[in-house]
C-alpha positions as CSV (number, residue, x, y, z in Angstrom):
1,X,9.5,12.5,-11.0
2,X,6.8,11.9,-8.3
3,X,7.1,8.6,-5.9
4,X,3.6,7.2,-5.4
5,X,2.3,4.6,-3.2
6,X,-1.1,3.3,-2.2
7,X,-1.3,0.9,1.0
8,X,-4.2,-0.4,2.6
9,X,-2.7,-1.1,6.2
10,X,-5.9,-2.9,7.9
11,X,-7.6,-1.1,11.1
12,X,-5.6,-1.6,13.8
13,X,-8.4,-2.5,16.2
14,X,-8.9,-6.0,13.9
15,X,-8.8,-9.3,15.7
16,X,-6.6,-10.8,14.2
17,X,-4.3,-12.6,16.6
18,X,-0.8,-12.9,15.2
19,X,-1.4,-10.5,12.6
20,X,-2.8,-7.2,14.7
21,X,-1.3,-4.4,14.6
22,X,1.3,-5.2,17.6
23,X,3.0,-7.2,15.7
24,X,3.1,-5.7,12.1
25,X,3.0,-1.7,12.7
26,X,7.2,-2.0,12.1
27,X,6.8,-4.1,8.8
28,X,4.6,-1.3,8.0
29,X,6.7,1.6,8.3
30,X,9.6,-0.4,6.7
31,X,7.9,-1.2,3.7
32,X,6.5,2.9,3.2
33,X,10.4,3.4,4.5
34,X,11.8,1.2,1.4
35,X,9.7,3.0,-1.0
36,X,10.2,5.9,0.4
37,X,7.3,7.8,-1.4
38,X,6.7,11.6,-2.3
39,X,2.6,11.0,-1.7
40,X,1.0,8.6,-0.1
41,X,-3.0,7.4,0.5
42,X,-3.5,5.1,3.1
43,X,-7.0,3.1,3.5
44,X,-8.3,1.7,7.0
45,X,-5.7,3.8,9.0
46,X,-7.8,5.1,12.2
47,X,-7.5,8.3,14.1
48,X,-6.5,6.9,17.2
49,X,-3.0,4.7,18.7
50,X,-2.5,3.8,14.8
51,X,-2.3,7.0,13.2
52,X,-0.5,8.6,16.5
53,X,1.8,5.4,15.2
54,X,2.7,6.8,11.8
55,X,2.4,10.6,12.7
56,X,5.4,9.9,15.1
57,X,7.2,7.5,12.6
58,X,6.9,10.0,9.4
59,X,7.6,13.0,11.2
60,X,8.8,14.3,7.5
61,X,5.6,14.0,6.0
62,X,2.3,16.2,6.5
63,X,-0.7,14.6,7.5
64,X,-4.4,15.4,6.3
65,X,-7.2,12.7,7.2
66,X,-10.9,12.6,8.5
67,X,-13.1,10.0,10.4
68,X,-15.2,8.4,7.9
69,X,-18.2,8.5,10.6
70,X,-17.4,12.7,10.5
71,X,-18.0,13.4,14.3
72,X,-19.4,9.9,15.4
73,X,-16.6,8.9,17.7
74,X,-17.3,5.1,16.5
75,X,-16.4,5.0,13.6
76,X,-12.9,6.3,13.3
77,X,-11.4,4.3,9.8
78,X,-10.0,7.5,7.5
79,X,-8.6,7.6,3.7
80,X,-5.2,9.6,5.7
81,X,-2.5,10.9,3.3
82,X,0.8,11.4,4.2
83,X,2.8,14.1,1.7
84,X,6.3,14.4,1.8
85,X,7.6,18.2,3.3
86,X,10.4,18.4,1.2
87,X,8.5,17.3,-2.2
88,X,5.6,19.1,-2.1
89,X,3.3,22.1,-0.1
90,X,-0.5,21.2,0.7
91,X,-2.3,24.2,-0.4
92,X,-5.8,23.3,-0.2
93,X,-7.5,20.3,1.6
94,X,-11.0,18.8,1.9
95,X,-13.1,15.7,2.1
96,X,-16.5,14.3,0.5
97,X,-18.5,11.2,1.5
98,X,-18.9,8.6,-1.3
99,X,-23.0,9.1,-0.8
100,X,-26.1,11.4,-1.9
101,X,-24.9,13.7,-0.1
102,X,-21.0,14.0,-0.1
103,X,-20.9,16.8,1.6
104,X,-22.7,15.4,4.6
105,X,-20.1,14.1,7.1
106,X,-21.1,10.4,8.0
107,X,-23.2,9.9,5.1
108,X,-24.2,6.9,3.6
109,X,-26.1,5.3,0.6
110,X,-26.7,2.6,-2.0
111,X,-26.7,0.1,0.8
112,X,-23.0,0.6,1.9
113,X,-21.8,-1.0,5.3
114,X,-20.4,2.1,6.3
115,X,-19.7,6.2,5.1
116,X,-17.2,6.1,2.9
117,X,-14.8,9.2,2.5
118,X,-12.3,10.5,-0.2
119,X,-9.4,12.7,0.7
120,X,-8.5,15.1,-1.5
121,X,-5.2,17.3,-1.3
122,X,-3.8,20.2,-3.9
123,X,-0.2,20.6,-3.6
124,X,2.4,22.7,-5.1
125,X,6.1,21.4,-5.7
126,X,8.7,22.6,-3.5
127,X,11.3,23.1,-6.2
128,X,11.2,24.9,-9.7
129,X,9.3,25.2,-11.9
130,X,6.3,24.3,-8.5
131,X,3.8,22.1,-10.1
132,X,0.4,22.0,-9.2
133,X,-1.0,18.5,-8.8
134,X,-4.0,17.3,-6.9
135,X,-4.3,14.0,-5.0
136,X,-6.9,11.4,-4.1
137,X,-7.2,8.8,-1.9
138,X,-10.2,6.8,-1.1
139,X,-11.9,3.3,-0.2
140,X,-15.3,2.3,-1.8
141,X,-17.8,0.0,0.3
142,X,-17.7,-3.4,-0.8
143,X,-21.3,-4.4,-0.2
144,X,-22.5,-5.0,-3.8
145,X,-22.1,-3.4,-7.7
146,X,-24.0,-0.7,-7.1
147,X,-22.0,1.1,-4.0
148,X,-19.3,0.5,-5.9
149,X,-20.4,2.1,-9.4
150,X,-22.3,5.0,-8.2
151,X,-19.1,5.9,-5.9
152,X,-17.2,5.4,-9.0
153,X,-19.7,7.8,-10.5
154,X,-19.5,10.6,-7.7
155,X,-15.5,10.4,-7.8
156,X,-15.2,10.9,-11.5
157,X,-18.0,13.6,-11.2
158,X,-15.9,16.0,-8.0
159,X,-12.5,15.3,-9.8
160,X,-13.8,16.5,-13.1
161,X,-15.5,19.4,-11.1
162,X,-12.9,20.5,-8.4
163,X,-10.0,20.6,-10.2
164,X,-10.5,21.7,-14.2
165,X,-7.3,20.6,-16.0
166,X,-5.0,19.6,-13.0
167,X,-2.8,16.7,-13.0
168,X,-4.7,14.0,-10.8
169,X,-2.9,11.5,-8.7
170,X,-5.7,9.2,-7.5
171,X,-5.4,6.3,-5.0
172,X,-7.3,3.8,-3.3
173,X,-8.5,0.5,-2.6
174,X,-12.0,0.4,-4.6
175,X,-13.3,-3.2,-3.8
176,X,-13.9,-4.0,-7.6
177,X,-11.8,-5.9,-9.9
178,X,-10.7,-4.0,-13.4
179,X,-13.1,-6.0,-15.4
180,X,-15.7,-3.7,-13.5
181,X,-17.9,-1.2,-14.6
182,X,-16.5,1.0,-12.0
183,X,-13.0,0.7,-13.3
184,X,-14.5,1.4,-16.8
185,X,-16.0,4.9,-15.5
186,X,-12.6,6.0,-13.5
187,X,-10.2,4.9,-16.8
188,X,-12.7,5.4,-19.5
189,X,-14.7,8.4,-19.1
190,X,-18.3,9.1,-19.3
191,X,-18.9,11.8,-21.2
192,X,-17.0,13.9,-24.2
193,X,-14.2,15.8,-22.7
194,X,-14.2,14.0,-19.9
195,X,-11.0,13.7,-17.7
196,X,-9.7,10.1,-18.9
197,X,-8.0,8.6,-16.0
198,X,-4.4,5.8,-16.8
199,X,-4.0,3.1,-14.6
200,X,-0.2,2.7,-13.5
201,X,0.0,-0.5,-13.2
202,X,-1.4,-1.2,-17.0
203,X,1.0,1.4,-18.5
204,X,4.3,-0.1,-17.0
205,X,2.5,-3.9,-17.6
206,X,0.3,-3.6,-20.9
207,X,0.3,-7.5,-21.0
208,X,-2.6,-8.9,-18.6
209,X,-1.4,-11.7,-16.0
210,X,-2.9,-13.4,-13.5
211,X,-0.5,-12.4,-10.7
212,X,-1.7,-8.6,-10.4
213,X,-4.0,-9.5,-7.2
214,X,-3.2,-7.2,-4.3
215,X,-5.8,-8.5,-1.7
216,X,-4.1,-11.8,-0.2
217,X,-6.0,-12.1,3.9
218,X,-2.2,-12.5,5.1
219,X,-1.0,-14.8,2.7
220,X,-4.1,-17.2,2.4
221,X,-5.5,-16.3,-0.7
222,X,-5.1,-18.2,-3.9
223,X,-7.5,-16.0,-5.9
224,X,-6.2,-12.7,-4.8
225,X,-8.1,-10.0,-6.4
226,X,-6.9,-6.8,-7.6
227,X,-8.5,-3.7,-6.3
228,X,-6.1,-1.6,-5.1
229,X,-5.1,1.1,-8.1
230,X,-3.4,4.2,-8.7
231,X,-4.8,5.9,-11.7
232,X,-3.2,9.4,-13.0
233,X,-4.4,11.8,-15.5
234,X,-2.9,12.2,-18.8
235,X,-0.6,14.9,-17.7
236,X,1.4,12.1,-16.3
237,X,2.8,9.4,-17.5
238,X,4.1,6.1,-15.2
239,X,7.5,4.8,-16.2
240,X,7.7,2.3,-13.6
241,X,5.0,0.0,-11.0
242,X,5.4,-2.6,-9.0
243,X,2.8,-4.8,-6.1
244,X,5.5,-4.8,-2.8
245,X,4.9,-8.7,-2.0
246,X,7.2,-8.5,0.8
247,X,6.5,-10.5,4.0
248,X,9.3,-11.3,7.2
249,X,9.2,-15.1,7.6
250,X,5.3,-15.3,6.5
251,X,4.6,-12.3,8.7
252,X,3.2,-9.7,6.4
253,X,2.7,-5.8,6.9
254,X,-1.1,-6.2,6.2
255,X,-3.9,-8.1,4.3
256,X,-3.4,-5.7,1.5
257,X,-0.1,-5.6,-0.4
258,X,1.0,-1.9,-1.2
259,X,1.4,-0.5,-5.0
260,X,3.8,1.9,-5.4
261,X,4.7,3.7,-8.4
262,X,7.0,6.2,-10.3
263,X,5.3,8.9,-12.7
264,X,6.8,11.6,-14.7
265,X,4.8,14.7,-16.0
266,X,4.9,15.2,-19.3
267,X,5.8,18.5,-21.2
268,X,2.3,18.4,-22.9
269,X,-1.1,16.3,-22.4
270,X,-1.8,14.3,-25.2
């Protein structure tokens, strides 16, 4: 059984009055706390007071995360994981930039407002029979269809190549709804044989509903859209999801609500 969680916490430099980080950092440990889960990708989480924050906080998870602007000290927003010690060992760990050049720190392209990273962690289990799984954790641009697809298209292109036939955990917040072409080319595939990617969510709730958003500005969205996903290969197989919805008297832990999930591995891919 592997706990799961992807959280988009929202920078903590924001203005956002009542809801900065001040006055929500708590909420957002609690809710991670209350979950408690064996992997985690966080989105917007910057390499200053707010990861220093959750470093000190889950002192019983590792840490891997880079500056999305790669050694620009302005722009500090990373795709941070957090693995739990006891769970699992990080055995290999990298980063790519969602642009022409992914391996470019700082890169950009197809219009995005800023470089755009993804995370990437291998990791064996701590107990028998040690697993190898690899994780992903990223946050696509949201400045039109394109960013969003081609990213969609470099992701599925650097799991497919990095990783063979690993299990793949991979979370995010992709700006794009799952009527998207981008969705389409994670959970789809693109070419024969290529490494067809489950959404959680869908397997736990095949039905469709209209309360799946994740994205709610704090509470004032009526139309709140869901782009925040965990997708897993077909080594894995989720047997429980849930959106955390929780808020302390209207105060909320961020603009995002966090998905967690519970996968098991099966004995053999389908």
């Amino acid at each position: 059984m592997i706990r799961i969680m992807t959280f988009n916490i929202r920078n903590g430099t924001a203005a956002d009055g009542e809801n900065s980080w001040p006055h929500r950092k708590e909420l957002v440990v609690d809710r991670i706390r209350a979950f408690d889960p064996d992997v985690l990708g966080l989105q917007e989480c910057r390499d200053d007071f707010q990861a220093a924050y959750l470093k000190a906080a889950l002192g019983d998870y590792a840490f891997v995360g880079r500056p999305r602007g790669g050694d620009h000290p302005a722009s500090l927003e990373m795709t941070a994981v957090f693995i739990r010690k006891s769970a699992f060992e990080v055995v290999e760990r990298s980063h790519f930039w969602l642009s022409q050049t992914p391996d470019v720190p700082g890169s950009m392209s197809w219009d995005s407002h800023f470089p755009r990273t993804v995370t990437w962690v291998k990791l064996e289990g701590r107990q028998p029979p040690h697993h190898r799984l690899a994780l992903f954790n990223t946050h696509f641009d949201y400045n039109g269809e394109e960013v969003v697809t081609e990213s969609a298209r470099l992701l599925r292109t650097r799991v497919e190549g990095l990783l063979g036939d690993m299990p793949v955990i991979l979370t995010g917040d992709f700006n794009a709804e799952k009527d998207t072409l981008a969705y389409r080319i994670l959970t789809e595939g693109t070419a024969e044989g290529a490494k067809k990617l489950n959404d959680v969510y869908r397997q736990v709730h095949p039905e469709r509903t209209g309360n799946e958003g994740t994205a709610h500005d704090f509470g004032t969205l009526v139309d709140q859209p869901a782009i925040d996903w965990i997708l897993i290969s077909g080594h894995l197989q989720a047997t429980w999801a849930e959106i955390d919805r929780y808020n302390a008297a209207g105060r909320y832990p961020s603009d995002h609500y966090p998905l967690a999930a519970v996968v098991e591995l099966r004995e053999a891919r389908p």
